[in-house]
C-alpha positions as CSV (number, residue, x, y, z in Angstrom):
1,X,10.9,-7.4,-32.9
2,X,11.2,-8.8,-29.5
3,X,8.9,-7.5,-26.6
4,X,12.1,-5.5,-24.7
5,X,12.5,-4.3,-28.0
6,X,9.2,-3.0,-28.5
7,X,9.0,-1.4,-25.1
8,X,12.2,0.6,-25.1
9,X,11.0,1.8,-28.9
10,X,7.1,2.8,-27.1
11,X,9.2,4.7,-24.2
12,X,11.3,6.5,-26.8
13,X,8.4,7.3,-29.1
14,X,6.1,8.1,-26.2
15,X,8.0,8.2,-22.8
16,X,4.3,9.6,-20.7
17,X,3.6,5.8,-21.9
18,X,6.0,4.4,-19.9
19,X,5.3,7.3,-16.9
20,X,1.5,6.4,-16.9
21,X,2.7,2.5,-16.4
22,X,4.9,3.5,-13.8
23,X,3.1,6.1,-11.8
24,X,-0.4,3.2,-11.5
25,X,2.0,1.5,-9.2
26,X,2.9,4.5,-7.5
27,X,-0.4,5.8,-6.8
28,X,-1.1,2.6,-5.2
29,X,1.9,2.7,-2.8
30,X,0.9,6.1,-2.2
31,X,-2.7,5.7,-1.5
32,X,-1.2,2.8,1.1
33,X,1.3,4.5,2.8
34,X,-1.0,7.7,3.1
35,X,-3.3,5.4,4.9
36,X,-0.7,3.9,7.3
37,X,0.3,7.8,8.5
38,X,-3.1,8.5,8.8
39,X,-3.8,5.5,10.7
40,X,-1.1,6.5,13.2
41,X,-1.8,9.9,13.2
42,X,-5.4,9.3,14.2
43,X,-3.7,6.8,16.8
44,X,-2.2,9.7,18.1
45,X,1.2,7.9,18.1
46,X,4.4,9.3,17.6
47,X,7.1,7.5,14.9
48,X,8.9,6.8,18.0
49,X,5.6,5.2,19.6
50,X,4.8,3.2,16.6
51,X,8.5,1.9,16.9
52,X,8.7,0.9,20.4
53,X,5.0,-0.8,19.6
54,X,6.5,-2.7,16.7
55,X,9.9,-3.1,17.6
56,X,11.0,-1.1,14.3
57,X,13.7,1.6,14.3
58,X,11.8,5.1,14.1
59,X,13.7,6.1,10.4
60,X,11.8,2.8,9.2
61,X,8.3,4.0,9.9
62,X,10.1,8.0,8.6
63,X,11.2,6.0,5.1
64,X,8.2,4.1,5.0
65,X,6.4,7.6,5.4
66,X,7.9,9.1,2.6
67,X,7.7,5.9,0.5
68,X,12.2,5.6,0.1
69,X,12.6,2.8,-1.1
70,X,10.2,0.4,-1.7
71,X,6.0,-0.4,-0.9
72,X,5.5,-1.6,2.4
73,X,4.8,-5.4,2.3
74,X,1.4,-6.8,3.3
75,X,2.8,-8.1,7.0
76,X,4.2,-4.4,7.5
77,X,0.3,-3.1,6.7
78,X,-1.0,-5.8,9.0
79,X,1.6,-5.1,12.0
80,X,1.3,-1.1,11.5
81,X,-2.8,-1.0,11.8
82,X,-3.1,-3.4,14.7
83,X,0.1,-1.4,16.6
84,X,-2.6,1.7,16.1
85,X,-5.4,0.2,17.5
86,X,-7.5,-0.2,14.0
87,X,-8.4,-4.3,12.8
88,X,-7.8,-4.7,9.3
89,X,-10.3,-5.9,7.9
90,X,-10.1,-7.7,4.2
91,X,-13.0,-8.5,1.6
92,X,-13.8,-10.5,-1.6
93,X,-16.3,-9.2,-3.8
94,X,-18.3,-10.8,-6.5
95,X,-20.9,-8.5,-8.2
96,X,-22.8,-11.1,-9.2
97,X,-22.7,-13.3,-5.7
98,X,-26.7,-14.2,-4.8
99,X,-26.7,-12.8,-1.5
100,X,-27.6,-9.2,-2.4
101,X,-24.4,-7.2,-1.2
102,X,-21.4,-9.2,-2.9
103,X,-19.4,-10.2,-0.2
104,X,-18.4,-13.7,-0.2
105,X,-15.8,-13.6,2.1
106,X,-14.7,-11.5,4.9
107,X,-11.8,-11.3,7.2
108,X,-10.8,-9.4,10.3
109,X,-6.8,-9.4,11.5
């Protein structure tokens, strides 16, 4: 049995398999796009602010809101924050790095 196969038999036999695959991804793109409404909310920008700060239409920053369509990408995130005053800032952890707190690298946008 091939692996397309196997899958659609797993979703058949036990479709909240196939839910709890899906909805990991979802969560993430929720827990992201919750933070970008937050981030403009605390901004105390309108859609139509963030728009004119961005250059995007305001039923972008609405459907991006509400998560139609698909995750924002990583250059959206980036652009969104800094239009609300926030610096994104990015880091690598290693648990096991020698300098006590596990950051080996760090990034500000």
């Amino acid at each position: 049995m091939d692996a397309k196969n196997l899958i659609e038999r797993r979703k058949t036999a036990r479709p909240d398999a196939a839910a709890r695959f899906a909805s990991a991804e979802q969560v993430r793109a929720r827990r992201t796009v919750e933070m970008l409404r937050r981030a403009r909310q605390v901004s105390g920008l309108t859609q139509k602010a963030l728009g004119e700060a961005t250059g995007w239409d305001q039923s972008f920053i609405s459907r991006t809101e509400r998560l139609d369509g698909h995750k924002p990408s990583d250059e959206t995130v980036v652009r969104w924050i800094k239009a609300c005053g926030f610096d994104l800032q990015s880091r690598v952890i290693d648990p096991a790095a020698d300098d006590g707190d596990g950051v080996i690298a760090e990034m500000v946008a």
